[in-house]
C-alpha positions in Angstrom: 1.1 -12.1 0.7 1.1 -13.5 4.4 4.3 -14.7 4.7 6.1 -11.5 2.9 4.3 -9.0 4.7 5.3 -11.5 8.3 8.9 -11.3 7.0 9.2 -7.9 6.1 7.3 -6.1 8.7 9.4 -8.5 11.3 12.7 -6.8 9.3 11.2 -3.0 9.2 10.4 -3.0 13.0 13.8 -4.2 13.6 15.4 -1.7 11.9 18.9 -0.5 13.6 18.2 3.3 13.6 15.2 4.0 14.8 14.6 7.0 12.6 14.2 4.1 9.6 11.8 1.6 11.7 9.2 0.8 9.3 6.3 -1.7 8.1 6.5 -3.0 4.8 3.5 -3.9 2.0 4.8 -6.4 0.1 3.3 -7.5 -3.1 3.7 -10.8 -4.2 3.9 -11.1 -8.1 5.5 -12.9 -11.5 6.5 -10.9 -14.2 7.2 -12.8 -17.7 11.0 -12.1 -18.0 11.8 -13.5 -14.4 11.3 -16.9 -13.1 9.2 -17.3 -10.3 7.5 -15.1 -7.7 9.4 -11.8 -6.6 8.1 -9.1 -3.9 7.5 -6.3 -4.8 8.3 -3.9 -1.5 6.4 -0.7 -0.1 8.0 0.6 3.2 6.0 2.5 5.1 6.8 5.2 7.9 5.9 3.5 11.4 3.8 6.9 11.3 2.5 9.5 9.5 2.8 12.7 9.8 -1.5 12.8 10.4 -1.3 10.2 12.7 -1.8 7.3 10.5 0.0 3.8 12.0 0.5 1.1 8.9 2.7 -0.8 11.4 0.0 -1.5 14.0 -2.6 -2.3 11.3 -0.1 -4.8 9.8 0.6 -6.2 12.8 -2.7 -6.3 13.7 -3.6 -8.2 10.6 -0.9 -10.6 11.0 -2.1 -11.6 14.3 -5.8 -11.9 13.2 -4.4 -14.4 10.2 -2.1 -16.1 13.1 -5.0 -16.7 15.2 -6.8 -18.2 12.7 -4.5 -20.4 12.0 -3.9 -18.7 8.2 -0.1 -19.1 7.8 0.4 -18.0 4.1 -1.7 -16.7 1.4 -3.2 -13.7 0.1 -4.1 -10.6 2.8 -6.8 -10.0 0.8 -8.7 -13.2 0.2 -12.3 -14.7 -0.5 -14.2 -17.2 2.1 -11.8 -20.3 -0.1 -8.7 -18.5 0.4 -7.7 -17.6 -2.6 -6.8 -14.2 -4.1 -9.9 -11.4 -3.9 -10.4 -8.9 -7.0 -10.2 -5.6 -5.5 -13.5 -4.8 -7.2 -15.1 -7.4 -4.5 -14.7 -4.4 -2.1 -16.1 -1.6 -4.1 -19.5 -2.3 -2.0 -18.2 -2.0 1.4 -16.0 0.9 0.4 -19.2 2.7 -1.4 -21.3 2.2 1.7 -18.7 3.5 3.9 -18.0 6.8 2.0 -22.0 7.2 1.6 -21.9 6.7 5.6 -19.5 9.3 6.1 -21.1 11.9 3.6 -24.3 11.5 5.5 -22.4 11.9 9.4 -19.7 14.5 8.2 -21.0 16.5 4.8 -17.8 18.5 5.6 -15.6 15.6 4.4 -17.8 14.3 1.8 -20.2 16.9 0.3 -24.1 15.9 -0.3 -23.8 17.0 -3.9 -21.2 14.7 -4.4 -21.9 11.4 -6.5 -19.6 8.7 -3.9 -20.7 5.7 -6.6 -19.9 7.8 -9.0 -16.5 9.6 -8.1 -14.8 6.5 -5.6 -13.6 3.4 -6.8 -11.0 1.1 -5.1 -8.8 1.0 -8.2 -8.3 4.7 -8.3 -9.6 6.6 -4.8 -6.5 5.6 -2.6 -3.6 6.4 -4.1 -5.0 9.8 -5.7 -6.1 10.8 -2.5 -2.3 10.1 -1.3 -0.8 11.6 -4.1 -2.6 14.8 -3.5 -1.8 14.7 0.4 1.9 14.2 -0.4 1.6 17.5 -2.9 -0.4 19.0 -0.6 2.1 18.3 2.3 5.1 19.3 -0.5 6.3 16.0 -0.7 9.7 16.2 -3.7 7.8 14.9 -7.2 10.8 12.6 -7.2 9.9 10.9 -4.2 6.4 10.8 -5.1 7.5 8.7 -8.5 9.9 6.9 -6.3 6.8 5.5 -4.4 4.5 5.0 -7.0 6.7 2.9 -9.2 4.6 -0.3 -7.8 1.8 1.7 -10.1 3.9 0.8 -13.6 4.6 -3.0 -12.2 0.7 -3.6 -11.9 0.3 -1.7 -15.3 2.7 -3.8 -17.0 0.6 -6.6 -16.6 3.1 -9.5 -16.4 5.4 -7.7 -18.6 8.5 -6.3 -17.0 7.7 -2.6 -16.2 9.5 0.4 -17.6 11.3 2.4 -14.3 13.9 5.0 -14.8 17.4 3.1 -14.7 18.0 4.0 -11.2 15.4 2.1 -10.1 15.6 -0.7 -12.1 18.9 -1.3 -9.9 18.3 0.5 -6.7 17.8 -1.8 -3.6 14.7 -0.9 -1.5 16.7 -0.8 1.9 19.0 1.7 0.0 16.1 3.8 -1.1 14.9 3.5 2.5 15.2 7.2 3.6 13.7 8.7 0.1 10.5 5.8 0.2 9.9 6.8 3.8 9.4 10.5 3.1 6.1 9.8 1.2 4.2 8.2 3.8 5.7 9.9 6.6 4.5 12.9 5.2 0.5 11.8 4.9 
Protein backbone atom coordinates (compact mmCIF):
# COMPACT_ATOMS: atom_id res chain seq x y z
CA UNK A 1 0.00 0.00 0.00
CA UNK A 2 1.22 3.57 -1.11
CA UNK A 3 0.36 5.52 1.57
CA UNK A 4 1.73 2.78 4.41
CA UNK A 5 4.84 2.16 2.82
CA UNK A 6 5.10 6.57 2.37
CA UNK A 7 4.36 6.66 6.15
CA UNK A 8 6.44 4.07 7.30
CA UNK A 9 9.53 4.38 5.34
CA UNK A 10 9.20 8.38 6.19
CA UNK A 11 9.27 6.94 10.14
CA UNK A 12 12.18 4.14 9.55
CA UNK A 13 14.58 6.73 7.88
CA UNK A 14 13.99 8.94 10.78
CA UNK A 15 14.82 6.64 13.22
CA UNK A 16 16.76 8.28 16.36
CA UNK A 17 19.69 5.87 16.49
CA UNK A 18 21.09 5.44 13.50
CA UNK A 19 22.04 1.82 14.04
CA UNK A 20 17.93 1.22 13.80
CA UNK A 21 17.31 3.48 10.50
CA UNK A 22 15.28 1.34 8.42
CA UNK A 23 12.63 1.04 5.43
CA UNK A 24 9.56 -0.66 6.11
CA UNK A 25 7.19 -3.08 3.74
CA UNK A 26 3.97 -2.69 4.84
CA UNK A 27 1.18 -4.91 4.00
CA UNK A 28 -2.15 -3.63 3.92
CA UNK A 29 -4.77 -6.29 4.91
CA UNK A 30 -8.33 -7.29 6.86
CA UNK A 31 -8.43 -10.13 8.85
CA UNK A 32 -12.16 -11.42 9.99
CA UNK A 33 -11.83 -10.91 13.77
CA UNK A 34 -10.75 -7.11 13.35
CA UNK A 35 -12.60 -4.27 11.93
CA UNK A 36 -11.12 -2.62 9.16
CA UNK A 37 -7.74 -2.54 7.45
CA UNK A 38 -4.50 -3.03 9.64
CA UNK A 39 -0.68 -3.01 8.33
CA UNK A 40 0.91 -5.51 8.62
CA UNK A 41 4.86 -4.19 9.07
CA UNK A 42 8.32 -5.66 7.61
CA UNK A 43 11.26 -3.47 8.66
CA UNK A 44 14.04 -3.80 6.68
CA UNK A 45 17.85 -3.02 7.33
CA UNK A 46 18.80 0.31 5.33
CA UNK A 47 21.44 -2.43 4.12
CA UNK A 48 22.36 -5.74 3.78
CA UNK A 49 25.01 -7.24 4.69
CA UNK A 50 25.53 -8.26 0.47
CA UNK A 51 24.90 -4.90 -0.41
CA UNK A 52 21.37 -4.98 -0.93
CA UNK A 53 19.52 -1.26 -0.31
CA UNK A 54 15.47 -1.85 0.27
CA UNK A 55 15.47 1.80 1.38
CA UNK A 56 16.63 3.33 -1.93
CA UNK A 57 14.36 0.96 -3.91
CA UNK A 58 11.33 2.10 -1.72
CA UNK A 59 12.10 5.38 -2.07
CA UNK A 60 12.69 5.12 -5.43
CA UNK A 61 9.34 3.62 -5.95
CA UNK A 62 7.62 6.18 -3.99
CA UNK A 63 8.91 8.79 -6.09
CA UNK A 64 8.06 7.02 -9.40
CA UNK A 65 4.21 6.72 -7.85
CA UNK A 66 4.64 10.58 -6.71
CA UNK A 67 5.56 11.59 -10.09
CA UNK A 68 2.89 10.08 -11.54
CA UNK A 69 0.59 11.57 -9.64
CA UNK A 70 -0.44 7.89 -7.88
CA UNK A 71 -1.05 9.10 -4.22
CA UNK A 72 -2.55 5.78 -2.68
CA UNK A 73 -3.18 2.33 -3.80
CA UNK A 74 -1.53 -0.86 -4.27
CA UNK A 75 2.56 -0.97 -5.06
CA UNK A 76 1.82 -3.57 -7.10
CA UNK A 77 -0.98 -2.81 -9.38
CA UNK A 78 -2.59 -3.51 -12.94
CA UNK A 79 -2.82 -0.71 -15.88
CA UNK A 80 -6.67 0.21 -13.80
CA UNK A 81 -5.07 0.48 -10.60
CA UNK A 82 -6.22 -2.01 -8.72
CA UNK A 83 -4.51 -4.81 -6.81
CA UNK A 84 -2.14 -7.23 -9.28
CA UNK A 85 -2.06 -11.20 -8.43
CA UNK A 86 1.41 -12.03 -7.93
CA UNK A 87 1.02 -14.74 -10.53
CA UNK A 88 0.75 -11.67 -13.20
CA UNK A 89 4.54 -11.57 -12.68
CA UNK A 90 5.51 -15.05 -13.02
CA UNK A 91 6.33 -14.15 -16.90
CA UNK A 92 8.70 -11.47 -16.37
CA UNK A 93 10.28 -13.25 -13.41
CA UNK A 94 10.60 -16.56 -15.67
CA UNK A 95 12.20 -14.64 -18.56
CA UNK A 96 14.57 -12.97 -16.24
CA UNK A 97 15.91 -16.03 -14.49
CA UNK A 98 16.05 -17.82 -18.12
CA UNK A 99 18.13 -14.53 -19.06
CA UNK A 100 20.44 -15.00 -16.30
CA UNK A 101 20.94 -18.82 -16.74
CA UNK A 102 21.89 -18.15 -20.33
CA UNK A 103 24.61 -14.95 -19.28
CA UNK A 104 25.84 -16.51 -15.93
CA UNK A 105 25.28 -20.67 -15.95
CA UNK A 106 27.32 -20.25 -12.69
CA UNK A 107 24.23 -18.69 -10.90
CA UNK A 108 21.67 -20.63 -12.66
CA UNK A 109 22.75 -23.99 -14.05
CA UNK A 110 21.72 -25.12 -17.88
CA UNK A 111 20.36 -28.28 -16.46
CA UNK A 112 18.13 -26.50 -14.37
CA UNK A 113 14.33 -26.38 -15.27
CA UNK A 114 13.75 -22.11 -14.27
CA UNK A 115 9.73 -22.67 -15.26
CA UNK A 116 9.84 -25.47 -13.54
CA UNK A 117 11.79 -24.83 -10.15
CA UNK A 118 10.89 -20.58 -9.72
CA UNK A 119 7.66 -19.31 -9.00
CA UNK A 120 6.86 -15.86 -7.34
CA UNK A 121 4.87 -17.48 -4.58
CA UNK A 122 7.64 -19.53 -3.28
CA UNK A 123 11.37 -18.50 -4.98
CA UNK A 124 11.90 -15.24 -2.80
CA UNK A 125 11.50 -15.91 0.49
CA UNK A 126 13.21 -19.55 0.30
CA UNK A 127 15.98 -18.12 -1.34
CA UNK A 128 16.16 -15.58 1.89
CA UNK A 129 15.55 -18.17 4.28
CA UNK A 130 18.45 -20.09 3.03
CA UNK A 131 20.76 -16.91 2.92
CA UNK A 132 19.78 -16.05 6.53
CA UNK A 133 20.83 -19.94 7.45
CA UNK A 134 23.50 -19.75 5.43
CA UNK A 135 24.65 -16.40 6.89
CA UNK A 136 23.65 -18.16 10.61
CA UNK A 137 20.99 -15.97 11.13
CA UNK A 138 19.18 -17.21 15.07
CA UNK A 139 16.03 -19.66 13.83
CA UNK A 140 14.18 -17.43 16.20
CA UNK A 141 14.75 -14.43 14.33
CA UNK A 142 14.14 -16.12 11.16
CA UNK A 143 10.42 -17.13 12.55
CA UNK A 144 10.28 -13.64 13.93
CA UNK A 145 10.41 -12.39 10.32
CA UNK A 146 8.44 -14.78 8.56
CA UNK A 147 5.47 -14.48 10.71
CA UNK A 148 3.83 -12.22 7.83
CA UNK A 149 4.02 -15.94 6.01
CA UNK A 150 1.10 -17.38 8.67
CA UNK A 151 -1.01 -13.85 8.23
CA UNK A 152 -1.24 -14.49 4.29
CA UNK A 153 -1.83 -18.35 5.11
CA UNK A 154 -4.64 -17.59 7.41
CA UNK A 155 -6.52 -16.28 4.71
CA UNK A 156 -8.69 -13.64 6.47
CA UNK A 157 -8.74 -15.66 9.54
CA UNK A 158 -6.62 -14.31 12.37
CA UNK A 159 -3.28 -16.10 12.16
CA UNK A 160 -1.77 -18.41 14.81
CA UNK A 161 1.75 -16.49 16.20
CA UNK A 162 3.45 -17.64 19.30
CA UNK A 163 1.93 -15.32 22.25
CA UNK A 164 4.79 -13.07 22.14
CA UNK A 165 4.08 -12.00 19.07
CA UNK A 166 0.60 -11.73 19.18
CA UNK A 167 1.46 -8.73 21.66
CA UNK A 168 4.89 -7.60 20.72
CA UNK A 169 4.99 -4.09 19.02
CA UNK A 170 7.15 -3.98 15.79
CA UNK A 171 9.22 -0.92 16.90
CA UNK A 172 10.00 -3.03 20.10
CA UNK A 173 10.97 -6.03 18.04
CA UNK A 174 13.05 -3.58 16.00
CA UNK A 175 16.58 -4.86 16.75
CA UNK A 176 15.59 -8.74 16.43
CA UNK A 177 13.51 -7.97 12.75
CA UNK A 178 16.46 -6.09 11.58
CA UNK A 179 18.93 -8.94 12.01
CA UNK A 180 17.35 -10.94 9.26
CA UNK A 181 17.71 -8.60 6.50
CA UNK A 182 20.72 -7.11 7.56
CA UNK A 183 22.21 -10.31 7.37
CA UNK A 184 21.26 -11.12 3.45
Amino acid sequence: DIVGMRKHHGLGMKHKDPALRHTVVALLGRFKTESGEKYHLMPLAWQSRSGLQPSIWVERMLTWYEKRKVPQGPVFRTSVGQRAKPVAYQPLLHQLLLDIQEDRPDLIPRGIDVVEEYAVGRSFRRGSNTQAINQKVDERDIDLNNRWRRFEAARGRQPRLQMQQHYADVMQMLPALLRYSAAL
